[in-house]
C-alpha positions in Angstrom: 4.3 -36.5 -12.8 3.5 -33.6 -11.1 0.1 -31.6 -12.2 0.8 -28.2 -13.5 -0.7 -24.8 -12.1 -3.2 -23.0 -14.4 -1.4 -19.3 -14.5 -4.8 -17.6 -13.9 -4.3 -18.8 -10.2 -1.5 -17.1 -9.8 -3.6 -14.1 -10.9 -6.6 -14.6 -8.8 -4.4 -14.6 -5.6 -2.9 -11.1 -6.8 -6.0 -9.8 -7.3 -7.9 -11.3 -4.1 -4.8 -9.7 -1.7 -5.0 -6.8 -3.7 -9.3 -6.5 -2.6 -8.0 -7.7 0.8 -5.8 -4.8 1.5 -8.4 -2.2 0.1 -11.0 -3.4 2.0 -9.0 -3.3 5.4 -7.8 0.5 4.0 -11.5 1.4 3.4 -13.0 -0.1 7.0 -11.4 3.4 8.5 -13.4 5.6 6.3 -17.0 6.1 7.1 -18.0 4.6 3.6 -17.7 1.3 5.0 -19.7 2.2 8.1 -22.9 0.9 6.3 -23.4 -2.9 6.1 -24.3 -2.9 2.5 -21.2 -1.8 1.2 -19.4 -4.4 4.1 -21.2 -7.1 2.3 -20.0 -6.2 -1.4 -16.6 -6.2 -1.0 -17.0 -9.0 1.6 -18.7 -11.4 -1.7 -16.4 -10.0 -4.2 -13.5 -11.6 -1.8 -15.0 -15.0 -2.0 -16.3 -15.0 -5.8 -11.8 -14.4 -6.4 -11.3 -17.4 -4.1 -14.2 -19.7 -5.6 -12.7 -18.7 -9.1 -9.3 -19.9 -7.6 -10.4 -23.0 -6.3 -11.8 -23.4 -9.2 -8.8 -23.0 -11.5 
């Protein structure tokens, strides 16, 4: 019997492209010139995909 997919998955993967694509449109404005912000939106990336793992 096949093991059934939680739904939130299919959630987390929305939301984790949805962080992807902003973070690519935001590496061309100078607000993502300084490391620090780099690094947030770089962890909140894999915090979605450890939650989607996870679920």
């Amino acid at each position: 019997m096949p093991q059934k997919k939680n739904p939130k998955t299919k959630q987390l993967r929305k939301a984790r492209k949805i962080l992807k694509f902003w973070f690519k449109a935001m590496l061309s404005t100078d607000l993502m010139n300084r490391p620090e912000h780099r690094s947030e939106y770089l962890e909140a990336l894999q915090i979605v995909k450890d939650y989607a793992r996870k679920a």
